[in-house]
PQR file of N, CA, C, O and H, with PARSE charges and radii, in Angstrom:
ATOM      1  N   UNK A   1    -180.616   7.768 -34.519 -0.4000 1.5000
ATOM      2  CA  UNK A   1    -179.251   8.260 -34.527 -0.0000 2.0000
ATOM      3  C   UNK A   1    -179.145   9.557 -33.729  0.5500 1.7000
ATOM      4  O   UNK A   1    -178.089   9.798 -33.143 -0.5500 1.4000
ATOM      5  N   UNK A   2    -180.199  10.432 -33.668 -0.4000 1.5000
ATOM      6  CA  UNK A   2    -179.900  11.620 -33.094 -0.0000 2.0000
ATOM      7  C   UNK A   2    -179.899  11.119 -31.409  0.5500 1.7000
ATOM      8  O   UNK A   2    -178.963  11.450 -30.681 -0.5500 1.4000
ATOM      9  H   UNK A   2    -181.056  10.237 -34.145  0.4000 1.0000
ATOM     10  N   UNK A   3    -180.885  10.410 -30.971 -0.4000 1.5000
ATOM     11  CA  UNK A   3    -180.865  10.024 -30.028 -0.0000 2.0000
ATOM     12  C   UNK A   3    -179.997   9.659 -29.427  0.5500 1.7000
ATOM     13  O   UNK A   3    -179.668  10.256 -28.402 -0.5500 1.4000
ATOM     14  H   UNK A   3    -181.645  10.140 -31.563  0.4000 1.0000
ATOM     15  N   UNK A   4    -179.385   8.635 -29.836 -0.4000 1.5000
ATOM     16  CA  UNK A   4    -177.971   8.060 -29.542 -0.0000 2.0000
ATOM     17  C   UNK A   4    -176.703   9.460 -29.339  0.5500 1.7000
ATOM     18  O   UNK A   4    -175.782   9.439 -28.522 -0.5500 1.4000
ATOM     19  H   UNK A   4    -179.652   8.151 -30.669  0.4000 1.0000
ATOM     20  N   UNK A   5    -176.910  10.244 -30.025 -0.4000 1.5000
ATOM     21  CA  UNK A   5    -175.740  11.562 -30.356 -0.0000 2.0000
ATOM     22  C   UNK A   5    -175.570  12.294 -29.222  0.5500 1.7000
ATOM     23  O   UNK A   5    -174.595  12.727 -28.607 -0.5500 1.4000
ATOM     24  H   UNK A   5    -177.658  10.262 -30.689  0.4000 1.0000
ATOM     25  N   UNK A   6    -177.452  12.349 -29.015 -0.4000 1.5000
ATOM     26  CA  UNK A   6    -177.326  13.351 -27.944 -0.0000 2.0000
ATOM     27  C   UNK A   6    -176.926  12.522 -26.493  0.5500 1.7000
ATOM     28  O   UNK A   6    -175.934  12.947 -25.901 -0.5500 1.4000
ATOM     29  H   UNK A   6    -178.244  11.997 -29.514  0.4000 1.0000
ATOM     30  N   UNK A   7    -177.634  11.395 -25.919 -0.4000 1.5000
ATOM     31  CA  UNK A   7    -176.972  10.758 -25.003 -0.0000 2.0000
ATOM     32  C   UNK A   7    -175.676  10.972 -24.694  0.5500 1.7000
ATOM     33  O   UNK A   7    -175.202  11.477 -23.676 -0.5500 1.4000
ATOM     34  H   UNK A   7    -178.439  11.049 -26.400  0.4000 1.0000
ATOM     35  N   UNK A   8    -174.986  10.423 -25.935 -0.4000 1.5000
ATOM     36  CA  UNK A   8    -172.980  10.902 -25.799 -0.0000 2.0000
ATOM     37  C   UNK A   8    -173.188  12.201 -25.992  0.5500 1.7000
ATOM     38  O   UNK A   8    -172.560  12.591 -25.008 -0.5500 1.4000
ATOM     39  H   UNK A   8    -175.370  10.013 -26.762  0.4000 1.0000
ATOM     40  N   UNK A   9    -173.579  13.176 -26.491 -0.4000 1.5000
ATOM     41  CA  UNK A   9    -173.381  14.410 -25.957 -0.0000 2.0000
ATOM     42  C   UNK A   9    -173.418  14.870 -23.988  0.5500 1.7000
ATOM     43  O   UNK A   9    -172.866  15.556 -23.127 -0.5500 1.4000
ATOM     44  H   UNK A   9    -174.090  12.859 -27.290  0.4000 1.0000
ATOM     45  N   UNK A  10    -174.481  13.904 -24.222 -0.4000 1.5000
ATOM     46  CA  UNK A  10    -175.094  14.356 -22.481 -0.0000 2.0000
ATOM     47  C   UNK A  10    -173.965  14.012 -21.274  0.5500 1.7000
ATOM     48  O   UNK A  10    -173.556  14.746 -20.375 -0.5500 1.4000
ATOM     49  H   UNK A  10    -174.929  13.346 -24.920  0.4000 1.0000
ATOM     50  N   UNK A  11    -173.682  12.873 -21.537 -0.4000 1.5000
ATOM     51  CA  UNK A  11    -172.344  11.992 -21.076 -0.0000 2.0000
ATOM     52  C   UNK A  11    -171.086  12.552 -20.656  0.5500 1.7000
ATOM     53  O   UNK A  11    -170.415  12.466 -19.627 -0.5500 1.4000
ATOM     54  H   UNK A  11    -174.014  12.276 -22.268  0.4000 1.0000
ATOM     55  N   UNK A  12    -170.943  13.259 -21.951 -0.4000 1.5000
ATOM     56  CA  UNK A  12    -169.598  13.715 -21.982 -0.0000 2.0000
ATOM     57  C   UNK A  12    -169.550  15.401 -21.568  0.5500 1.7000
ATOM     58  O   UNK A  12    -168.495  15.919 -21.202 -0.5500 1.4000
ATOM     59  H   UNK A  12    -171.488  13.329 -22.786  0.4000 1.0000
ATOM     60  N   UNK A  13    -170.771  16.134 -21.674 -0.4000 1.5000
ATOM     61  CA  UNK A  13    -171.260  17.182 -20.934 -0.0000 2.0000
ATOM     62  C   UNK A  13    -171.341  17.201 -19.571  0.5500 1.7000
ATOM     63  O   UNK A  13    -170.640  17.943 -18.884 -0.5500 1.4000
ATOM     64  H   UNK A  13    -171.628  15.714 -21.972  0.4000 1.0000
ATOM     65  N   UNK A  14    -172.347  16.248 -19.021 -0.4000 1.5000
ATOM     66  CA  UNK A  14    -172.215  16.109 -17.631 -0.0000 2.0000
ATOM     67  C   UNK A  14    -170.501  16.146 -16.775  0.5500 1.7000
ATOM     68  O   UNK A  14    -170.260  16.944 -15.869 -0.5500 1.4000
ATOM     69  H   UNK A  14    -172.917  15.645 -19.579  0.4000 1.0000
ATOM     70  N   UNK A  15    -169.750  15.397 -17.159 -0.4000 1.5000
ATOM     71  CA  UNK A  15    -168.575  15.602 -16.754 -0.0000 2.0000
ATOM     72  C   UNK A  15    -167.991  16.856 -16.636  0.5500 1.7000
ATOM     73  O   UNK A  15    -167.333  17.241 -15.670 -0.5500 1.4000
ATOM     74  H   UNK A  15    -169.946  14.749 -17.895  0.4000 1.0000
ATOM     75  N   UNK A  16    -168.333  17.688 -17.973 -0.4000 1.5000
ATOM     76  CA  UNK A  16    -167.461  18.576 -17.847 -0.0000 2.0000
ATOM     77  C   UNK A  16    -168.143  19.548 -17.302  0.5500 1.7000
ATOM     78  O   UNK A  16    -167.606  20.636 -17.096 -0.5500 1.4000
ATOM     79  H   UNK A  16    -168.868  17.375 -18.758  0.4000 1.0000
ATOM     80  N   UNK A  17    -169.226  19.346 -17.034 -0.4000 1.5000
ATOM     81  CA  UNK A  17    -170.267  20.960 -16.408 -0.0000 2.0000
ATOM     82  C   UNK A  17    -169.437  20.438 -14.981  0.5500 1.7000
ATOM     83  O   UNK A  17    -169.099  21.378 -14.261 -0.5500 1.4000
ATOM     84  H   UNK A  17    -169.662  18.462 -17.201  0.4000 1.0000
ATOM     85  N   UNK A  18    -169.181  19.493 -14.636 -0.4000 1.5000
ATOM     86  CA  UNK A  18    -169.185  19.365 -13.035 -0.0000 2.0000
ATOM     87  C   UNK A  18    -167.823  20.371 -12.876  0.5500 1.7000
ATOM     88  O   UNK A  18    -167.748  21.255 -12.023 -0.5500 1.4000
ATOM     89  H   UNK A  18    -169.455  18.729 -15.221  0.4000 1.0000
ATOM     90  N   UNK A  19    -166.542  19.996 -14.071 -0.4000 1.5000
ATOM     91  CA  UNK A  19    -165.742  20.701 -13.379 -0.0000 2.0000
ATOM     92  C   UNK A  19    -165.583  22.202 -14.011  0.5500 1.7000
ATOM     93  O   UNK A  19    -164.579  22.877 -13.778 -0.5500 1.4000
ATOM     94  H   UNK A  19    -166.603  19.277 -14.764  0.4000 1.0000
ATOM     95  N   UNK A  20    -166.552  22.620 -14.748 -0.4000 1.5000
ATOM     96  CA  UNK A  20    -166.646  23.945 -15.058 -0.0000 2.0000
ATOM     97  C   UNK A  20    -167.627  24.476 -14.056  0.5500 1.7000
ATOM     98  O   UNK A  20    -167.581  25.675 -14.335 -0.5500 1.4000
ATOM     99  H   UNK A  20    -167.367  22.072 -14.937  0.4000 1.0000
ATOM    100  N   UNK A  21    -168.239  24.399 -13.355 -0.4000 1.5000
ATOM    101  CA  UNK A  21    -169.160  24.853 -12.150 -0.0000 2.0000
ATOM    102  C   UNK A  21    -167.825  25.130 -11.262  0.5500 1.7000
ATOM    103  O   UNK A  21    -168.162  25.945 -10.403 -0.5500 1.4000
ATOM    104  H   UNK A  21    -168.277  23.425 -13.129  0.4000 1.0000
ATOM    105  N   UNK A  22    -166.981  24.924 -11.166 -0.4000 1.5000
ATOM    106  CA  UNK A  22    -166.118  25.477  -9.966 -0.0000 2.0000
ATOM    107  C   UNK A  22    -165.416  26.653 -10.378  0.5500 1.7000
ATOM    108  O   UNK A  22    -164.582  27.080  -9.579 -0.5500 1.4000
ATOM    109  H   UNK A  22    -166.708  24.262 -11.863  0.4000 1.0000
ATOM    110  N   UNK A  23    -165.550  27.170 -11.286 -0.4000 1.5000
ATOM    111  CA  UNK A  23    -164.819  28.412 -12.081 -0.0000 2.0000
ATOM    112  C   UNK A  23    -165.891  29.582 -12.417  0.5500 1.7000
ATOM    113  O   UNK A  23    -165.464  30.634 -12.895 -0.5500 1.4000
ATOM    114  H   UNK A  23    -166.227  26.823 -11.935  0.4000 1.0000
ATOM    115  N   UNK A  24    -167.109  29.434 -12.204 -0.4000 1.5000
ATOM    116  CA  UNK A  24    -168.025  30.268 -12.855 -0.0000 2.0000
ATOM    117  C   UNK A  24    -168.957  30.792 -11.789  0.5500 1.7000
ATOM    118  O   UNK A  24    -169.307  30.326 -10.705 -0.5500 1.4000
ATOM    119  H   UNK A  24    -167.456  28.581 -11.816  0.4000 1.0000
ATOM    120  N   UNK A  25    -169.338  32.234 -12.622 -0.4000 1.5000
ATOM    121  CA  UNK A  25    -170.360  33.132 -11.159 -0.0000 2.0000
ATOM    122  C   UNK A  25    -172.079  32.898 -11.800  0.5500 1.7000
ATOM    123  O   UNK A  25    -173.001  33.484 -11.234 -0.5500 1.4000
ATOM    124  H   UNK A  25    -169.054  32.612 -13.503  0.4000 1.0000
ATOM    125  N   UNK A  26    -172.256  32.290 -12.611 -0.4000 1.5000
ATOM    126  CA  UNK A  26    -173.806  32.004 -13.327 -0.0000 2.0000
ATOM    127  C   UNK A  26    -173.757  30.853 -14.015  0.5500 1.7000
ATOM    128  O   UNK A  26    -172.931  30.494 -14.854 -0.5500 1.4000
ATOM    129  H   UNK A  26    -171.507  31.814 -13.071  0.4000 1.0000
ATOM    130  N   UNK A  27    -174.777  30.258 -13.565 -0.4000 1.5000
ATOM    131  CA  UNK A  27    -174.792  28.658 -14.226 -0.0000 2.0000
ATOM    132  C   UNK A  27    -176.456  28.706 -14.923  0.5500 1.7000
ATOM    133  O   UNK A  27    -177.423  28.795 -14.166 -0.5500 1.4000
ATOM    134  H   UNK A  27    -175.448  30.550 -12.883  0.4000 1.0000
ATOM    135  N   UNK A  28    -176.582  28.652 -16.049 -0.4000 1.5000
ATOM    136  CA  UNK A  28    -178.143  28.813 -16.543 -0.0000 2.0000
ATOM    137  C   UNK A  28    -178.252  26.970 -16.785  0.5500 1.7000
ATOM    138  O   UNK A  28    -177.372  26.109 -16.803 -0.5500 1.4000
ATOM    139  H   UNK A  28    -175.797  28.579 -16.663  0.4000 1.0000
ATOM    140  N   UNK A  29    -179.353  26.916 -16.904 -0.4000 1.5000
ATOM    141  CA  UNK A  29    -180.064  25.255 -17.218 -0.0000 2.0000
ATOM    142  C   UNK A  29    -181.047  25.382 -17.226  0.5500 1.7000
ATOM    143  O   UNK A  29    -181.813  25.188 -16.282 -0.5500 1.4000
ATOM    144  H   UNK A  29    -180.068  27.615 -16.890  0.4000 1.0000
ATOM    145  N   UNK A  30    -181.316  25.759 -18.340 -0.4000 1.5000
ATOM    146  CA  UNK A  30    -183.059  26.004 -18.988 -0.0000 2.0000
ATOM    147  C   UNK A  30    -183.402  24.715 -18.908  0.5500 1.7000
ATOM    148  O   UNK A  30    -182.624  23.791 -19.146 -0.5500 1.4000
ATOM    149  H   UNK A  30    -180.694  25.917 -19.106  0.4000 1.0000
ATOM    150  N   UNK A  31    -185.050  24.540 -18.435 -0.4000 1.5000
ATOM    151  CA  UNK A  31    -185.536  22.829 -18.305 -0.0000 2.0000
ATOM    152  C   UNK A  31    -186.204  22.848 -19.628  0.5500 1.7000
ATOM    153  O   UNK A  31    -187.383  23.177 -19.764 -0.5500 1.4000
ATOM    154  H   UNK A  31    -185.682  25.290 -18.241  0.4000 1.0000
ATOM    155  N   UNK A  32    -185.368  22.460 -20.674 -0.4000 1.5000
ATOM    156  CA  UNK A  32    -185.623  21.747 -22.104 -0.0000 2.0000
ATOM    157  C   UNK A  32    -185.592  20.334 -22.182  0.5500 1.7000
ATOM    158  O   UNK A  32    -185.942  19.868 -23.266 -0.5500 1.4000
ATOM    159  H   UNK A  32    -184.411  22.193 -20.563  0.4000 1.0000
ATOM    160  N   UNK A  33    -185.216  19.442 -21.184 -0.4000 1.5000
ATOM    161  CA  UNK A  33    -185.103  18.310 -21.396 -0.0000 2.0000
ATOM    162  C   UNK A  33    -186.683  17.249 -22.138  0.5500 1.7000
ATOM    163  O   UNK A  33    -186.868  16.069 -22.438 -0.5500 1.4000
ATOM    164  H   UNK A  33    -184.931  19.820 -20.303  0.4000 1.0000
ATOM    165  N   UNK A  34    -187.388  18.337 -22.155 -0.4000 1.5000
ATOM    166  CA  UNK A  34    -188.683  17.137 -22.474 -0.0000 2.0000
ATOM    167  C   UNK A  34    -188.851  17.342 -24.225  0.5500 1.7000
ATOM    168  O   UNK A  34    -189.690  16.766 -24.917 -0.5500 1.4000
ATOM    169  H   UNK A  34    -187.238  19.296 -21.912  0.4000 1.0000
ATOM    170  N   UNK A  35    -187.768  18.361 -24.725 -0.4000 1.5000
ATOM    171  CA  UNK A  35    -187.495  18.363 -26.338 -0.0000 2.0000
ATOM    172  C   UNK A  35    -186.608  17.638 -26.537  0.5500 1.7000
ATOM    173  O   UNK A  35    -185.690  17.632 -25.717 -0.5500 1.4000
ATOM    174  H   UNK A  35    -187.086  18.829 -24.162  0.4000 1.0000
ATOM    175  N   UNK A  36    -186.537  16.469 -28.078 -0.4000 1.5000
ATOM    176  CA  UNK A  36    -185.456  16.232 -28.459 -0.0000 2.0000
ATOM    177  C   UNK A  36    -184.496  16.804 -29.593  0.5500 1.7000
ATOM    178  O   UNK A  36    -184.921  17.720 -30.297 -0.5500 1.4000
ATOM    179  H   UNK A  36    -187.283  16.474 -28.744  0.4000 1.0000
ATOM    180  N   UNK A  37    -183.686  16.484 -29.721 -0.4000 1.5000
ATOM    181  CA  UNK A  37    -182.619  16.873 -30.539 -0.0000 2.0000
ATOM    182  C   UNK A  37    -182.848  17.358 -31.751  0.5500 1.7000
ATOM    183  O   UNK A  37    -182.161  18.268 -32.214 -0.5500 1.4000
ATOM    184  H   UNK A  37    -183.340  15.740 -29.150  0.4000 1.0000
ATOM    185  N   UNK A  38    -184.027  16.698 -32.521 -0.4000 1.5000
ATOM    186  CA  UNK A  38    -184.587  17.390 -34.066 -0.0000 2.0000
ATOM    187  C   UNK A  38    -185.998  17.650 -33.992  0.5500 1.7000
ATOM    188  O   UNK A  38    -186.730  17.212 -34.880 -0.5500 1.4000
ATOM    189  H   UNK A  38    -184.586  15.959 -32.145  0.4000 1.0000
ATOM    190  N   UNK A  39    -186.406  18.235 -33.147 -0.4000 1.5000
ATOM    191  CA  UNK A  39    -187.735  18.665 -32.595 -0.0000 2.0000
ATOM    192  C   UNK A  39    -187.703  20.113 -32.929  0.5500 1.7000
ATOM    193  O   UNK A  39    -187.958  20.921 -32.037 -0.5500 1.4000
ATOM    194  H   UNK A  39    -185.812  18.591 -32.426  0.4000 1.0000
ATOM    195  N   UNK A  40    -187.243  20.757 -34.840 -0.4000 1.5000
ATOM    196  CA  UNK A  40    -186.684  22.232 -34.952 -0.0000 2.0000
ATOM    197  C   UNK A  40    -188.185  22.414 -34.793  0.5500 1.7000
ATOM    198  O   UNK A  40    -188.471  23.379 -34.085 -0.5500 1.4000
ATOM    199  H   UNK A  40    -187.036  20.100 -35.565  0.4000 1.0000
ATOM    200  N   UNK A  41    -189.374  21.624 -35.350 -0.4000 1.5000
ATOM    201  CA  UNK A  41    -190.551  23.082 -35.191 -0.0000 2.0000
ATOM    202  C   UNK A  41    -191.245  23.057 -33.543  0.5500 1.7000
ATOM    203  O   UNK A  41    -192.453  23.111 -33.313 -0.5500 1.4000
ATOM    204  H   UNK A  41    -189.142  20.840 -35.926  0.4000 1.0000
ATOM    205  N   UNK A  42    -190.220  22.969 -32.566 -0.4000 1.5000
ATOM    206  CA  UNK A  42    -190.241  23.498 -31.456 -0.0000 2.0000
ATOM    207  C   UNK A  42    -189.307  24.670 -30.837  0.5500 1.7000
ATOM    208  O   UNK A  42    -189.229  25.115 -29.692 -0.5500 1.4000
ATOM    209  H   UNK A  42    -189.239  22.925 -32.753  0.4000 1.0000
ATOM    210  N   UNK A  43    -188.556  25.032 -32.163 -0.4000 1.5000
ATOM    211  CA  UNK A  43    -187.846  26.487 -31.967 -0.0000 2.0000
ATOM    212  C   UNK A  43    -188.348  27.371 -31.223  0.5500 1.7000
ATOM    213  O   UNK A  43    -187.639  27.591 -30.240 -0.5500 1.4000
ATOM    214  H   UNK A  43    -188.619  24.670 -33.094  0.4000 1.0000
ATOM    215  N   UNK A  44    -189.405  28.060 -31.280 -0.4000 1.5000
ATOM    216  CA  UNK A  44    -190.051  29.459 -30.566 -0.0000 2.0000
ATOM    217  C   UNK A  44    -190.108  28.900 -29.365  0.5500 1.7000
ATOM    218  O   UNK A  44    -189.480  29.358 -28.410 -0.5500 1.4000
ATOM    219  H   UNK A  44    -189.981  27.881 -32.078  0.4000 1.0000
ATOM    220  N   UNK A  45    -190.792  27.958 -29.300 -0.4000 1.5000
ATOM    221  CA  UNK A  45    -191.605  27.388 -27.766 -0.0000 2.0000
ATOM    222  C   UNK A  45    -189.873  27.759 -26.943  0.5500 1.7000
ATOM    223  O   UNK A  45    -189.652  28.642 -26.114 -0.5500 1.4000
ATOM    224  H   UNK A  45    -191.302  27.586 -30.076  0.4000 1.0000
ATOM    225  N   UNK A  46    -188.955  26.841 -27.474 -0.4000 1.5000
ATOM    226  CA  UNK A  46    -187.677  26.617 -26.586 -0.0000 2.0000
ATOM    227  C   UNK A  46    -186.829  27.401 -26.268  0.5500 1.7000
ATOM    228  O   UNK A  46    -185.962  27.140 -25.434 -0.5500 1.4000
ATOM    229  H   UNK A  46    -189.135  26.123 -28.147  0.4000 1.0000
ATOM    230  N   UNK A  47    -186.974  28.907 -27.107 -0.4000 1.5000
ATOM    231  CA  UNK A  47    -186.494  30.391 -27.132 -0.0000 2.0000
ATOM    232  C   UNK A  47    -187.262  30.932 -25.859  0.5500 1.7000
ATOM    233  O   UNK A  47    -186.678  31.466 -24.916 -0.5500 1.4000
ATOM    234  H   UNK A  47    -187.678  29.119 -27.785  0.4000 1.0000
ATOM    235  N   UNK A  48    -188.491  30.760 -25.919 -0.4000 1.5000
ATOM    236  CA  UNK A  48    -189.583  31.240 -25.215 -0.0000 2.0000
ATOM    237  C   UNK A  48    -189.051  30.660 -23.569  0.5500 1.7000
ATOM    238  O   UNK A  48    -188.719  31.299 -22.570 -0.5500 1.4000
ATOM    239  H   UNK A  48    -188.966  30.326 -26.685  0.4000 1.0000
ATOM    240  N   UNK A  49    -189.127  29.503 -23.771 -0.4000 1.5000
ATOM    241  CA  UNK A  49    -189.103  28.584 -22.368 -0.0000 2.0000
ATOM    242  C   UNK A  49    -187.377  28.887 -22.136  0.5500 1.7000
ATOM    243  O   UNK A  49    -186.880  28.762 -21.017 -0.5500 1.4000
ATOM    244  H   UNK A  49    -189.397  28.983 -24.583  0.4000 1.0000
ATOM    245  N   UNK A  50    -186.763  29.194 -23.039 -0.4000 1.5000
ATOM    246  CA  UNK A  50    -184.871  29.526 -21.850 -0.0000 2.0000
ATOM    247  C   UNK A  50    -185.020  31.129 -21.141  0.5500 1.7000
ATOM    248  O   UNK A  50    -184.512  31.556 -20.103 -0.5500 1.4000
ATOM    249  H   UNK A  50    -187.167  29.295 -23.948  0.4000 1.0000
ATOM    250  N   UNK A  51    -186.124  31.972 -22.359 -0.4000 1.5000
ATOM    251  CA  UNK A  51    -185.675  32.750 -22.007 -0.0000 2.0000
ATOM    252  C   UNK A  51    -186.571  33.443 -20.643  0.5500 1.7000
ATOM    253  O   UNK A  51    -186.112  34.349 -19.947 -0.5500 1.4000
ATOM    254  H   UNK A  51    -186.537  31.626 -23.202  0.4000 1.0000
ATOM    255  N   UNK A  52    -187.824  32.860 -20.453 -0.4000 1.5000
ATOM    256  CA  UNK A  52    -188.828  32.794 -19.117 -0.0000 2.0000
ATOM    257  C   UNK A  52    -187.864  32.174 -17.972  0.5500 1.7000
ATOM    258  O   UNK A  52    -188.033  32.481 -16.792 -0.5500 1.4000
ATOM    259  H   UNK A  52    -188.197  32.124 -21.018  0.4000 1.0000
ATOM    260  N   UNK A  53    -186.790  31.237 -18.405 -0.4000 1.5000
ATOM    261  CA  UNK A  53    -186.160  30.717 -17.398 -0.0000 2.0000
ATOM    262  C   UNK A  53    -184.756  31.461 -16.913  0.5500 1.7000
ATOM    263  O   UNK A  53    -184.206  31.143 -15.859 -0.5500 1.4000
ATOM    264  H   UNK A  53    -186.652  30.987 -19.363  0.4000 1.0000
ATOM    265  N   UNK A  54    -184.334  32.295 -17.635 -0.4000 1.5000
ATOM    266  CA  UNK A  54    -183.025  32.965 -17.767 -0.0000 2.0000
ATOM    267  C   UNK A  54    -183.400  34.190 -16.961  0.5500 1.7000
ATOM    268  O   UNK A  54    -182.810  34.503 -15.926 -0.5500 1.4000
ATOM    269  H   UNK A  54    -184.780  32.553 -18.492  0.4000 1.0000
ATOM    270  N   UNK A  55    -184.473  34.912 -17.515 -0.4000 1.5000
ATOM    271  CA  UNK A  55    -184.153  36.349 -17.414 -0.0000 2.0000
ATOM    272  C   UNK A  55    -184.254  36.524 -15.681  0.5500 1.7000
ATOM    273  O   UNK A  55    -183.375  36.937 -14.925 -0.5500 1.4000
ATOM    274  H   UNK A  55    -184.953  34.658 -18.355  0.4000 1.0000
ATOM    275  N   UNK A  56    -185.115  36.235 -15.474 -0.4000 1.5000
ATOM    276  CA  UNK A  56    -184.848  36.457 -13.884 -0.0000 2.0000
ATOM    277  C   UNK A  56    -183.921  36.367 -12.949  0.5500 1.7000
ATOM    278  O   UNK A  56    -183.699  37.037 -11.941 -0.5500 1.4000
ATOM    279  H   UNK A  56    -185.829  35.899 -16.088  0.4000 1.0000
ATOM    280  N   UNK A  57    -183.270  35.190 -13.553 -0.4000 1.5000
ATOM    281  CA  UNK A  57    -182.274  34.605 -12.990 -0.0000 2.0000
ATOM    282  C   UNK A  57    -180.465  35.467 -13.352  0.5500 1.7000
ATOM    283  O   UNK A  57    -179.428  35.331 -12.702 -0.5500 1.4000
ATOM    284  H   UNK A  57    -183.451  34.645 -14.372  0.4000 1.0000
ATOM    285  N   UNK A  58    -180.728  36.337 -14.651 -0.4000 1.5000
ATOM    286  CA  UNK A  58    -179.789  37.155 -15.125 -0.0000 2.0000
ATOM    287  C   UNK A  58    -180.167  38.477 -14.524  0.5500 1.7000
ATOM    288  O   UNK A  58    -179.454  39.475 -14.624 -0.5500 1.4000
ATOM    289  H   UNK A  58    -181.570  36.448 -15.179  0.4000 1.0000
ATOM    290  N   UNK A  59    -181.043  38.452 -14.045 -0.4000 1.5000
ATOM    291  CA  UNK A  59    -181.568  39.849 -13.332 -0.0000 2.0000
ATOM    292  C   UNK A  59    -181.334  40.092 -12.073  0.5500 1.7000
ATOM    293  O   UNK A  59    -181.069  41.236 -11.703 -0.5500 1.4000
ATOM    294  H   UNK A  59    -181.622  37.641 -13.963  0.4000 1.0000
ATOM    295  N   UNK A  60    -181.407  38.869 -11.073 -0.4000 1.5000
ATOM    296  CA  UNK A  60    -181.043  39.056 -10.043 -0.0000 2.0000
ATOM    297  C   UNK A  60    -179.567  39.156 -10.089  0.5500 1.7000
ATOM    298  O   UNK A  60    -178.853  40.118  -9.803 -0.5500 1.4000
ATOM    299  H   UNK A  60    -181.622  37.940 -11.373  0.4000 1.0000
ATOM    300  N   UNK A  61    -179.331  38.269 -10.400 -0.4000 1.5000
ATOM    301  CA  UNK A  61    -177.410  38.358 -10.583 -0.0000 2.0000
ATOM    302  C   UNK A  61    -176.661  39.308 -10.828  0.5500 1.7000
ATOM    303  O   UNK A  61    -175.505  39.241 -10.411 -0.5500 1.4000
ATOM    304  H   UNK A  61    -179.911  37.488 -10.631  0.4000 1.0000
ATOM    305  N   UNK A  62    -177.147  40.607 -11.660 -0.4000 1.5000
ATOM    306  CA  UNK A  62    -176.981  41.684 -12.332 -0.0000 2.0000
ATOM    307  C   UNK A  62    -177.174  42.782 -10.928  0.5500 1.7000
ATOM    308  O   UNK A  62    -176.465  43.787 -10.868 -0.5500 1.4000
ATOM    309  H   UNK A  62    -178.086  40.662 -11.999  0.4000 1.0000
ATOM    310  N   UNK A  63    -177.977  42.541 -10.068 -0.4000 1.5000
ATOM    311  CA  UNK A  63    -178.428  43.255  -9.128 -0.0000 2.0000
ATOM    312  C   UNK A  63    -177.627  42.999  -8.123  0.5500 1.7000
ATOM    313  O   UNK A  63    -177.189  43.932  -7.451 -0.5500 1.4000
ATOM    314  H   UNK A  63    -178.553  41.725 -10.116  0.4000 1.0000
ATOM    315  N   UNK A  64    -177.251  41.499  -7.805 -0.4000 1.5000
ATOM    316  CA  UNK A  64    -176.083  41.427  -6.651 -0.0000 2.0000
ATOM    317  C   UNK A  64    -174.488  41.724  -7.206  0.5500 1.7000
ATOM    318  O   UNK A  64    -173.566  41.767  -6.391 -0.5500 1.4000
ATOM    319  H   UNK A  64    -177.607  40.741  -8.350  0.4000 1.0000
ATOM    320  N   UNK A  65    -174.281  41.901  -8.508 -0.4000 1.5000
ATOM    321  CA  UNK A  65    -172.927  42.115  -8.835 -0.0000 2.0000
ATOM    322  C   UNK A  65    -173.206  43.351 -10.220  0.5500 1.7000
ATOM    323  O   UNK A  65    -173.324  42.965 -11.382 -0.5500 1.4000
ATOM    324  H   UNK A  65    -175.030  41.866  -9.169  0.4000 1.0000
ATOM    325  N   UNK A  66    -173.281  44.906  -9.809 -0.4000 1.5000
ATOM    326  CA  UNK A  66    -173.905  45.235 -11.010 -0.0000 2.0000
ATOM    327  C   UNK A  66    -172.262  46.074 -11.209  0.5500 1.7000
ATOM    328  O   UNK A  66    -172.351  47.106 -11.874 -0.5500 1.4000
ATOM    329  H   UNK A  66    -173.186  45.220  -8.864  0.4000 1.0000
ATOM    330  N   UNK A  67    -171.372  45.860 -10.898 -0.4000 1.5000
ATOM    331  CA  UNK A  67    -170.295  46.060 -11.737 -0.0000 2.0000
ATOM    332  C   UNK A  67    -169.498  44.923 -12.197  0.5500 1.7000
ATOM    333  O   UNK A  67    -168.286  44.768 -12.049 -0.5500 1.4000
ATOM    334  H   UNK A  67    -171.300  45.021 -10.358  0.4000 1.0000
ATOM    335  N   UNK A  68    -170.253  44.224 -12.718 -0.4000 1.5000
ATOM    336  CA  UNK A  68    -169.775  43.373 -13.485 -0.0000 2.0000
ATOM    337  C   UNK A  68    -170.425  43.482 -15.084  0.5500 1.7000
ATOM    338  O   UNK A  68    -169.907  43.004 -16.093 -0.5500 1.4000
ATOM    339  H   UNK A  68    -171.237  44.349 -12.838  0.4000 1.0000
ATOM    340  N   UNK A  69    -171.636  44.209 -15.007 -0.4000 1.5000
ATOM    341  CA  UNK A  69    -171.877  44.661 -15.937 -0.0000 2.0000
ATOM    342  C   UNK A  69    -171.598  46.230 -16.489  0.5500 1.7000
ATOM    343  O   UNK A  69    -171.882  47.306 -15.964 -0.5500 1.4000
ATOM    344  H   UNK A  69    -172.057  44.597 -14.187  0.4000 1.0000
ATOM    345  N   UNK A  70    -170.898  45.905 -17.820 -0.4000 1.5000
ATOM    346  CA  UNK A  70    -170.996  47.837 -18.656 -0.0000 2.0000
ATOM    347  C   UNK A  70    -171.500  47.957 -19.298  0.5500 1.7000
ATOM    348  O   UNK A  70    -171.586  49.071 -19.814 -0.5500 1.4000
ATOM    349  H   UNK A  70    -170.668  45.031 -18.247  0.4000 1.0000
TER
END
C-alpha cells in the first residue's frame, strides 16, 4: 500500500514540479530515491544524505544572490 501511495504521489508531483520550476530561483532534489516510503529507521542516513546534497548547493546560491538573504 505504501508503495502504491507513493507512485500517485510521484505522478501527481511530477506534474506539478514541472510547472512550479518556472516561478522559482532554487530547486533542491536530494537523490533519496533508493529509500522507500516506510524505511523510518533510515531517518539519519536521509537527513545526512539531503543535507550533503543541499548545503552546497544553498551556498553557492547565497553567494550569487546574497541580498536575498537577512
Amino acid at each position: 500500500m505504501g508503495d502504491i501511495s507513493e507512485r500517485l504521489a510521484w505522478v501527481s508531483g511530477e506534474r506539478h514540479k514541472k510547472k512550479v520550476r518556472e516561478h522559482i530561483d532554487l530547486f533542491l532534489q536530494p537523490p533519496v530515491g533508493n529509500y522507500g516510503v516506510l524505511e523510518y529507521d533510515k531517518f539519519d542516513d536521509i537527513v545526512k544524505l539531503g543535507y550533503e546534497y543541499a548545503k552546497p548547493r544553498v551556498d553557492n546560491f547565497v553567494k550569487k544572490h546574497p541580498y536575498l538573504v537577512s
